[in-house]
C-alpha positions in Angstrom: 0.0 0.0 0.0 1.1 3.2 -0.6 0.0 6.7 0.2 -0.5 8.8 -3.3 -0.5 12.6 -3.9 -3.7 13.6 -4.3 -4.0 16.8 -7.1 -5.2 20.0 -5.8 -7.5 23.0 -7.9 -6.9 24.3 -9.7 -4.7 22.1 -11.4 -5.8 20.9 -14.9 -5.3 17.2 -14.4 -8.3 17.3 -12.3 -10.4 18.1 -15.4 -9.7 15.2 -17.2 -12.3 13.0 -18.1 -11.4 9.5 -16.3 -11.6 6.6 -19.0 -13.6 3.0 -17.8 -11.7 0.3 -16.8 -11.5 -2.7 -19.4 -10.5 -5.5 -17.0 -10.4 -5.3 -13.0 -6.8 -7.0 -12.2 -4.4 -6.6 -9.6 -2.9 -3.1 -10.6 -6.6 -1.9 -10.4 -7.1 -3.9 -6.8 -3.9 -1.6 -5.8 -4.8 1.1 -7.0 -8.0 0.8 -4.7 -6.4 -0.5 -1.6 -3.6 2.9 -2.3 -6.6 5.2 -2.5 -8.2 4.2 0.4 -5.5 4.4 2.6 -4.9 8.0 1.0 -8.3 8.9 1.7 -8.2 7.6 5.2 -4.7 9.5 5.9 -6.0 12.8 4.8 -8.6 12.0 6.1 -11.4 12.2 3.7 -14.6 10.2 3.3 -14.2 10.0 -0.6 -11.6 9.3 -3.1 -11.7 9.1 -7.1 -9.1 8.2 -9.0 -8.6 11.1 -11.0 -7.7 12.8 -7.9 -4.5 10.9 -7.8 -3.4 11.6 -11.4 -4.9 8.2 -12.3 -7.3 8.7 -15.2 -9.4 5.5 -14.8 -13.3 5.2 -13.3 -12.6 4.5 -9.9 -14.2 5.9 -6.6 -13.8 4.9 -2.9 -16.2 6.1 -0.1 -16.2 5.6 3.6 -18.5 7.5 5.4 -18.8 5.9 8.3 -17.3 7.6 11.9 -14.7 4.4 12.5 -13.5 4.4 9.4 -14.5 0.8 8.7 -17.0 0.6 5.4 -14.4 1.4 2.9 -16.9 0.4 -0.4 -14.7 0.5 -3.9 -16.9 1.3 -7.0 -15.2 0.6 -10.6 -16.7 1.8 -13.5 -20.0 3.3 -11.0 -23.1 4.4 -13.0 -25.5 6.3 -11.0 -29.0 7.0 -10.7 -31.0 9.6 -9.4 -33.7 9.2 -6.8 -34.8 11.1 -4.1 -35.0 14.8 -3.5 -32.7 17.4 -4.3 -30.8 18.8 -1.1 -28.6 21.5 -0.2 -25.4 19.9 1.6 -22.1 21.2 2.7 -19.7 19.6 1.1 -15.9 19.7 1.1 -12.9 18.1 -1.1 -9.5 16.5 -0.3 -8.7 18.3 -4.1 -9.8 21.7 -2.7 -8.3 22.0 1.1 -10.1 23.7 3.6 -13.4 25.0 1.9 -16.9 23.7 2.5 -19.7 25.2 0.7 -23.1 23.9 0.2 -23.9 22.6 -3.0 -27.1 20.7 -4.3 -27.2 17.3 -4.9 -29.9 13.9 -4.6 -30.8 12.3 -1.4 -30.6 8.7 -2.8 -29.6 7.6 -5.5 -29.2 3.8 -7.1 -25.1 3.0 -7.9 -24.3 0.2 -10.0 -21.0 -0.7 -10.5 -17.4 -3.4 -10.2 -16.0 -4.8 -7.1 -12.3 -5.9 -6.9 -12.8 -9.1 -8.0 -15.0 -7.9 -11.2 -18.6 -8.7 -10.3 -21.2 -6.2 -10.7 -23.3 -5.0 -8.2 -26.1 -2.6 -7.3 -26.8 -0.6 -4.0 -29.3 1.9 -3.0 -27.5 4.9 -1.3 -29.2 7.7 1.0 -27.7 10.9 2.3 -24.1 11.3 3.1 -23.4 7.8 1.3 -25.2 9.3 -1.7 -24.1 12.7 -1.9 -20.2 11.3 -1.1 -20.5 8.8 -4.8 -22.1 11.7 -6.5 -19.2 14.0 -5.6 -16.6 11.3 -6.4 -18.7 10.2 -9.7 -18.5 14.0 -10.5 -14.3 13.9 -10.5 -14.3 11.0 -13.0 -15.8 13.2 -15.5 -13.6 16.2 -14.7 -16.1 18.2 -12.5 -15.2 19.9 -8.7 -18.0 20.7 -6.6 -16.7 24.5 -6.8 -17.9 24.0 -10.5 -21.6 24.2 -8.5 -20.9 27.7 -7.4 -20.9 31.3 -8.5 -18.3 32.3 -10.6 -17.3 35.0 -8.3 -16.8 32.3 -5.2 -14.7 29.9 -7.2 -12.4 32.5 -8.5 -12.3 33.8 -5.0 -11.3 29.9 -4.0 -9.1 29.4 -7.0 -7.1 32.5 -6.0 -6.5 31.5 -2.3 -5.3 28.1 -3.2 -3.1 29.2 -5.9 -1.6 32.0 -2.9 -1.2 29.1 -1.0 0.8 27.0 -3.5 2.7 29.4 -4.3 3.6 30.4 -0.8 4.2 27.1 0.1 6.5 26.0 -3.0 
């Protein structure tokens, strides 16, 4: 296992659009194990792929307060159920802001395991608003991309201040 850099906005990477995965083998079962424990060390409740320069469709979530529910999701396909709800969210890719941004209550995931076996789960609040956030980063989206122009340039400013400063 190995802890992986995880890309921060406003870097470009983050807007590439993550390609599926054509066969779930061992570099792909790393590559999940490696992002979990990157999530967990960050801490974060989510993790996708592209966050860690890796350009393939592959999310981890673990909402849960112990940090024992890791769930790994290849190639996730989501529907929407539910309401829509207002939810502060936050992301490992854009340190230290939370804003609120709208999103389902529930929603139906379908997706790979490890081993290569599809599956299908219902999801409902946190859980659900946690893969749509992560299913957001495979196709190159940030949940600043939800707000006003203004507030993400304001965001985008700080963080590049903060790079800068810090390189």
């Amino acid at each position: 296992m190995a802890i992986l850099e995880i890309l921060e906005f406003p870097d470009p990477r983050l807007r590439t659009k993550a390609k599926p995965v054509a066969e779930v083998d061992d570099s792909i079962r790393t590559l999940a194990g490696d992002m979990l424990e990157t999530m967990y060390q960050a801490p974060g409740i989510g993790l996708a792929a592209s966050q860690v320069n890796v350009h393939q469709r592959v999310i981890v979530v673990d909402v849960s307060e112990e940090q024992d529910d890791p769930h790994v999701f290849i190639n996730p396909e989501i529907e929407l159920l539910g309401e829509e709800i207002l939810y502060p969210e936050g992301c490992l890719s854009v340190p230290g802001y939370y804003e609120e941004v709208t999103r389902h209550n529930h929603i139906r995931v379908s997706a790979l395991n490890t081993e290569g076996e599809r599956f299908t789960l219902e999801a409902k609040d946190l859980f659900a608003i946690c893969i749509q956030h992560e299913c957001d980063h495979l196709d190159g989206k940030l949940f600043v991309d939800y707000l006003s122009t203004l507030k993400r340039n304001r965001i985008r400013k700080k963080l590049e201040k903060a790079h800068r400063e810090a390189g």
